[in-house]
N, C-alpha and C positions, 0 to 999 in steps of 0.2 A: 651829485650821484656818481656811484664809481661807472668803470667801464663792464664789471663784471654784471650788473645787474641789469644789462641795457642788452645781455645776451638772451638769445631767444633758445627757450629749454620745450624737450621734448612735451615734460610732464609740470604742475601747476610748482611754481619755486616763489621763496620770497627773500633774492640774497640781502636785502637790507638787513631782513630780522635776522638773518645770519651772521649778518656784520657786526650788528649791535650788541650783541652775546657777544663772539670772543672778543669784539674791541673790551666792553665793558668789564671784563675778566683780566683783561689784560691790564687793566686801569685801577679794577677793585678785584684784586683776586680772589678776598673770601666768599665773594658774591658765586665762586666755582662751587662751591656746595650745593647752594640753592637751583643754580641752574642743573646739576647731577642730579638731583630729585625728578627733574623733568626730562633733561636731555640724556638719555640712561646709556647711549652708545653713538661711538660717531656716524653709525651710519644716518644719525637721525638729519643731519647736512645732506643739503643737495651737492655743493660742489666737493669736487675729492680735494684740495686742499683746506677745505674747510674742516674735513674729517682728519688730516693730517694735522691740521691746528691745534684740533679738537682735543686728540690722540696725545699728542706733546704734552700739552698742558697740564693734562688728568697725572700723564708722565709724572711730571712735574711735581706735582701734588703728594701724589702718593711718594714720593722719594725725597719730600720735603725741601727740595728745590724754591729758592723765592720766584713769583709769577713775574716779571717785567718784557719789553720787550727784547733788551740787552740777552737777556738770562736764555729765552726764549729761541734767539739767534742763535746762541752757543748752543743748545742745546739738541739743535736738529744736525743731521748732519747736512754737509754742503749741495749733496745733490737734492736730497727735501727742498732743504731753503731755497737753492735757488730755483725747483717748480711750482715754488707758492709765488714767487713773485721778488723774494729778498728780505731784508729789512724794510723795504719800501713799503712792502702790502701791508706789514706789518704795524708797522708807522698809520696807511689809511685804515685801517681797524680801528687803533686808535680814536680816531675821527669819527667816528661813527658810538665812541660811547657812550652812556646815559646811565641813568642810577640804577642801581639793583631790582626795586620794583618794575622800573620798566622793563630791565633785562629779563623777568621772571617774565612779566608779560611777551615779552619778544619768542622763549622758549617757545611757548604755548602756541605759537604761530608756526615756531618753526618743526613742533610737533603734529601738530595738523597736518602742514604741507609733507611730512613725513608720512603718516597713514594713508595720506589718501595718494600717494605716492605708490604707498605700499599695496592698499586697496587695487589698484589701476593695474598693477604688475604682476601681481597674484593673479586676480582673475581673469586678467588677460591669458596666463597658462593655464589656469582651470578650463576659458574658454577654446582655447587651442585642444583641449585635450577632450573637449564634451564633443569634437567634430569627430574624434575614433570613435568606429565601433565596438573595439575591443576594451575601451574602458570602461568600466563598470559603474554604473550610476551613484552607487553608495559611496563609493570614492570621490567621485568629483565634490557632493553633498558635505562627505566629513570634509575636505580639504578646505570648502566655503568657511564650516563652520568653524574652523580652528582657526583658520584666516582674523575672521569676525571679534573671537574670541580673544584671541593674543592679541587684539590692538584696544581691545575694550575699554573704559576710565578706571573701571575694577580690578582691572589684571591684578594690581599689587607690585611692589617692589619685588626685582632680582634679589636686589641683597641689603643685609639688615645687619646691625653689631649684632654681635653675639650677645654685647651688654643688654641691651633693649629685649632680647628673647629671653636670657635666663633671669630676667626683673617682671616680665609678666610671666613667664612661665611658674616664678616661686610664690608670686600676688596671685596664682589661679591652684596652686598647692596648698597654700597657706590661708590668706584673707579670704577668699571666693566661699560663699556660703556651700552646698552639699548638691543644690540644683544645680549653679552654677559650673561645677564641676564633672556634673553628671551629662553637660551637656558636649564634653569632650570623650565619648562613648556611647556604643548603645548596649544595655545589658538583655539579660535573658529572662525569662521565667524563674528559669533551676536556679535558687540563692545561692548553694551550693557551690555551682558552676561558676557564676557570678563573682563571687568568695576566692575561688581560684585564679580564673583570668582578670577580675576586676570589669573586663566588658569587650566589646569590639569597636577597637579606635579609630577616626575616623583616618583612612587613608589606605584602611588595611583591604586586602583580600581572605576572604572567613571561606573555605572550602567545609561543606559541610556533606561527607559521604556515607552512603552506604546502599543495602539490597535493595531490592521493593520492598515494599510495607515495615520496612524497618524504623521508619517516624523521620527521614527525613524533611519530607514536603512539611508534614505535620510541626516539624521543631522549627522550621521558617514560618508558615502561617501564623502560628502563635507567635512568636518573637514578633512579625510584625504587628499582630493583634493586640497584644502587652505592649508595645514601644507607641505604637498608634494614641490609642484611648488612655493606658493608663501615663505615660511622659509627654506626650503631645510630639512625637518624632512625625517627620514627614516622610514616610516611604513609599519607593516604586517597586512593585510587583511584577516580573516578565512570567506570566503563567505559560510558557511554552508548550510543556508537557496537559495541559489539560485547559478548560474550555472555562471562559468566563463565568457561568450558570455553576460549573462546577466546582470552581473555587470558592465562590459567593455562598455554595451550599456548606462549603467546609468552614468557611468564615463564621457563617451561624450555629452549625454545629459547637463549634469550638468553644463561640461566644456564650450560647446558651446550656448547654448538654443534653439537647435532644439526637436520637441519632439521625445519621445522615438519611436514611433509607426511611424513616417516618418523616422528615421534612421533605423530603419529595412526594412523598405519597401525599401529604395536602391531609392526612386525617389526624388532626390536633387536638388535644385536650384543651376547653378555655384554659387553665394555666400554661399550660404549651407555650398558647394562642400571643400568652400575656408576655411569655418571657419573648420570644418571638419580636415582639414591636418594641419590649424596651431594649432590646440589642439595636433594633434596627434605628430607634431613636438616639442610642449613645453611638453608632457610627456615624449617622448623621448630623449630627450637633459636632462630630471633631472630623470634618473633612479631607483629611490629609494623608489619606491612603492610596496613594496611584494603582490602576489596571494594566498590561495589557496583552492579552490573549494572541496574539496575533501570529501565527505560523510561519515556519519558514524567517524569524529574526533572522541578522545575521551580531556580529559583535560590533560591527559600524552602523546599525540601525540603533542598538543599544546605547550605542555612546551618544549618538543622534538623539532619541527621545529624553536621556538623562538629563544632557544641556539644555534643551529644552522644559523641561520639567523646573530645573536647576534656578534657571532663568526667572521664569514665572510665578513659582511657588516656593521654592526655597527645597533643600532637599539634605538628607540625613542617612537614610540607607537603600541601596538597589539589593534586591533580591530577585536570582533568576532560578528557576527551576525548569529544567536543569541544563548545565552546562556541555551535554554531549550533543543535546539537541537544538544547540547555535547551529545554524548554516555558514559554512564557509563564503566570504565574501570575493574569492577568487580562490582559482583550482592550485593544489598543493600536491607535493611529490607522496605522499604519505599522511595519514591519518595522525601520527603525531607531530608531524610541523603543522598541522591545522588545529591544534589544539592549543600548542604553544602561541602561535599567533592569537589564540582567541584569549587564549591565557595572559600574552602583552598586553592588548587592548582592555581588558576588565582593569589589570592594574593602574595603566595609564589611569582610566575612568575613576576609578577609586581616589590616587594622586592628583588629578586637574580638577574635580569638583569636591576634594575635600571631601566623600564620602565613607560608608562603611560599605562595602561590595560582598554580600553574602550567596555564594555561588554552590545552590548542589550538585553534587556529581554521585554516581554510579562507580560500582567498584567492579575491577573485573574477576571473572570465575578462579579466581585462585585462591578466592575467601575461604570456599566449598571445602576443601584440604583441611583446613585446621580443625583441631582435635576438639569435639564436644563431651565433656563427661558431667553430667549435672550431679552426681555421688559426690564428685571433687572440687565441685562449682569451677568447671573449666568451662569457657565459652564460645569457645573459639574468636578471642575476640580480633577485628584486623590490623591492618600496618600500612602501613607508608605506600609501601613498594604494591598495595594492592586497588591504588587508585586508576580509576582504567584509562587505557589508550594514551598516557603519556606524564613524563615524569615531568614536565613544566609544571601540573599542576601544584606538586610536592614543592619542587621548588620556588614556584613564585609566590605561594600563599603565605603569609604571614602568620596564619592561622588555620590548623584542619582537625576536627570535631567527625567522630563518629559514633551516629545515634545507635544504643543495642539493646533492644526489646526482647526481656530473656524466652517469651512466651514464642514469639516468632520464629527465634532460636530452637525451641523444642517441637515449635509444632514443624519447623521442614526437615528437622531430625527424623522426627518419627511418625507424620502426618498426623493430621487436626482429627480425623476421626479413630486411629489405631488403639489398644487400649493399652497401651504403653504410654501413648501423650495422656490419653485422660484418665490412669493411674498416679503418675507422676502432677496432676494439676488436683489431683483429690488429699493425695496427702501434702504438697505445699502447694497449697491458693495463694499464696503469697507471692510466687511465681506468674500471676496472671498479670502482676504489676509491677514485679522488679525489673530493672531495666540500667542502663550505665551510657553515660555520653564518656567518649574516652576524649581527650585533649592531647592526642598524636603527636600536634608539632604546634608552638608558641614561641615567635620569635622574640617578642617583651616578654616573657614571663614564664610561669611553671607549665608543666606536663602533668598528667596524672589523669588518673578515673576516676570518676565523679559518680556516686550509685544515686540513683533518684527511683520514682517514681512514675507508671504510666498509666494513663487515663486513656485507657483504647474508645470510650464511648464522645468525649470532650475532642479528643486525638491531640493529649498534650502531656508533656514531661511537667515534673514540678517537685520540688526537695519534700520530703516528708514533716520537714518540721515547720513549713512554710505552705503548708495547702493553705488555699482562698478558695470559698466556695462564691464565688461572682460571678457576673455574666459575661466579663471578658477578661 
């Protein structure tokens, strides 16, 4: 046994298995692949010329350098070499080698003693820092779990050939049956829409804006209600803006087309009664719709329940409603750098669990200004620059959709009871259900407006040549 392993180390170390790796690399070079699969960075070494060893060699490799220990010498400069120890250490390396399989098995140790290394260090400053009382609990919480997370067996490789990506990427364009493919998106209702974007892919951030009662919420609940029962997606819901009972009412409205205001009244027709339980039995027979109501989120509680969710169930799309009404997780100079941060953290969320992040927001009063003339079918409809309180959201979304319900339109024109609205809805009824989702901004693909259809009693968008009269 050398002298280095007989050292007493702060934290759990096992330098034999360290030995055994680069001896064995040093002996059978091409065995350095196998072990890069495992040992992904030198810090994964306890001792620092081990990670100097480590470092060289990878060196080496990529510059197509032959692995020996001669080679090896050369190749460090003098002051390296000589605080590893010389050619000599090099030489007991050597000594220490064994075949490939063992080496693979040797990483695996020497990977362990690395996390939990890791483990030990981390939360030792988490634990330092849960003693302030200025730190804030959701923080200490996400840090644990990111911790946890990056060290996981799933993490996944850093880095991949390109060849290996564009060989399954054309095998998932080409060969992959229609499901298959469907399951790198999630789409919409509107075919139309669909047809346009193709879908919302997963990693993306979907900004989905506009007034009140303009079909926002409405164009999320459906999306997840269509992606739910009829694709089998697994989605999480942050009902922020409104109360568990209250969603759950719009859920079944949707599902069924009775209106929201007679399912709370409780006074149902048997067929009502009927359609009523056969929605309740097709959400129940496909379980994979997450809730949660909970007030006062912040966007580290979010990214919190997602992993969680992630974790346990498997998961496809977050949807929050809506995004102004995140709580800031600590105090900001201004209303738009607390936006932007909230706006980092969704994308993050989106990118680390491979999801599709569908976020509404509220547009601010400068919509009010543009020009309505329904003579000219002008509609005032919005823009970029009118999404409220901060232009991260513009910029960091990959996607932003605005719902525009023409009837809504005319009735805050000229109010729901004037006889100017209900002149104009006498000679074009047609008007009570036209309606346009516009595609603002797409960073894969096209722009443009989409004219669809709206179902104010159901509270759902849908192409005209594509209505389904079903129960969800």
């Amino acid at each position: 046994m050398s002298l280095a392993s007989k050292v007493d180390y702060p934290h759990p170390v096992n330098i034999e298995a360290e030995m055994s790796v680069l001896g064995t690399i040093l002996k059978e070079p091409d065995c350095l692949y196998d072990v890069a699969e495992i040992i992904r960075k030198p810090e994964y070494f306890q001792l620092q010329k081990h990670r100097m060893i480590y470092q060289a060699l990878i060196d080496m490799a990529t510059g197509n350098t032959p692995i020996d220990v001669i080679s090896l010498s050369t190749a460090m400069v003098p002051e390296k070499l000589n605080s590893i120890g010389g050619r000599t250490y090099l030489s007991e390396l050597c000594e220490h080698a064994t075949t490939t399989s063992h080496a693979v098995h040797h990483c695996r140790i020497v990977e362990e003693v690395y996390k939990r290394h890791k483990i030990s260090s981390e939360f030792a400053v988490i634990a330092e820092s849960a003693k302030k009382p200025d730190t804030a609990l959701l923080d200490l919480i996400s840090s644990a779990e990111k911790t946890l997370l990056d060290l996981s067996p799933d993490n996944g490789r850093d880095i991949v050939q390109i060849s290996d990506v564009i060989a399954g990427h054309t095998d998932a364009l080409i060969k992959q049956p229609e499901e298959s493919r469907k399951a790198l998106y999630v789409e919409t209702r509107v075919a139309d829409l669909n047809r346009l974007i193709t879908g919302f892919y997963r990693q993306d951030l979907v900004i989905v804006a506009g007034p009140p009662s303009f079909g926002k919420t409405s164009f999320a609940i459906d999306t997840c209600l269509y992606n739910n029962f009829h694709c089998g997606k697994k989605i999480l819901f942050f009902s922020i803006d409104q109360s568990a009972n209250s969603f759950k009412t719009r859920l079944l409205t949707s599902a069924t087309g009775i209106p929201k205001t007679k399912l709370i009244s409780g006074k149902l027709t048997p067929k009502e009664e009927d359609l009523v339980c056969r929605a309740a039995a097709e959400m129940t027979a496909k379980p994979n719709l997450f809730l949660s109501d909970r007030a006062g989120l912040t966007a580290l509680d979010i990214m919190s329940y997602a992993r969680r969710v992630k974790r346990q169930y498997g998961l496809d799309m977050i949807v929050i409603d809506y995004i102004q009404q995140i709580a800031p997780h600590r105090k900001f100079e201004t209303r738009n750098l607390e936006l932007a941060e909230i706006s980092r953290i969704l994308k993050q969320v989106a990118k680390e669990l491979n999801v599709v992040v569908l976020a509404l927001s509220q547009l601010s009063r400068t919509y009010d200004a543009r020009n309505v003339n329904e003579k000219k079918e002008i509609w005032g409809f919005p823009r970029l620059t009118d999404l409220r309180d901060s232009g991260a959201l513009e910029q960091d979304a990959n996607m932003v959709l605005f719902p525009w319900i023409i009837y809504e339109v005319l009735k805050k024109k000229y109010g729901e009871q004037s006889s100017e609205f209900r002149e104009i809805i006498e000679k074009k009824p047609q008007y009570e259900t036209l309606a346009y989702i516009l595609v603002a901004k797409n960073k894969d693909g096209e722009t443009g407006t989409v004219e669809c259809c709206w179902d104010k009693v159901r509270m759902r968008f849908y192409s005209e040549t594509d209505r389904k009269e079903n129960h969800v």
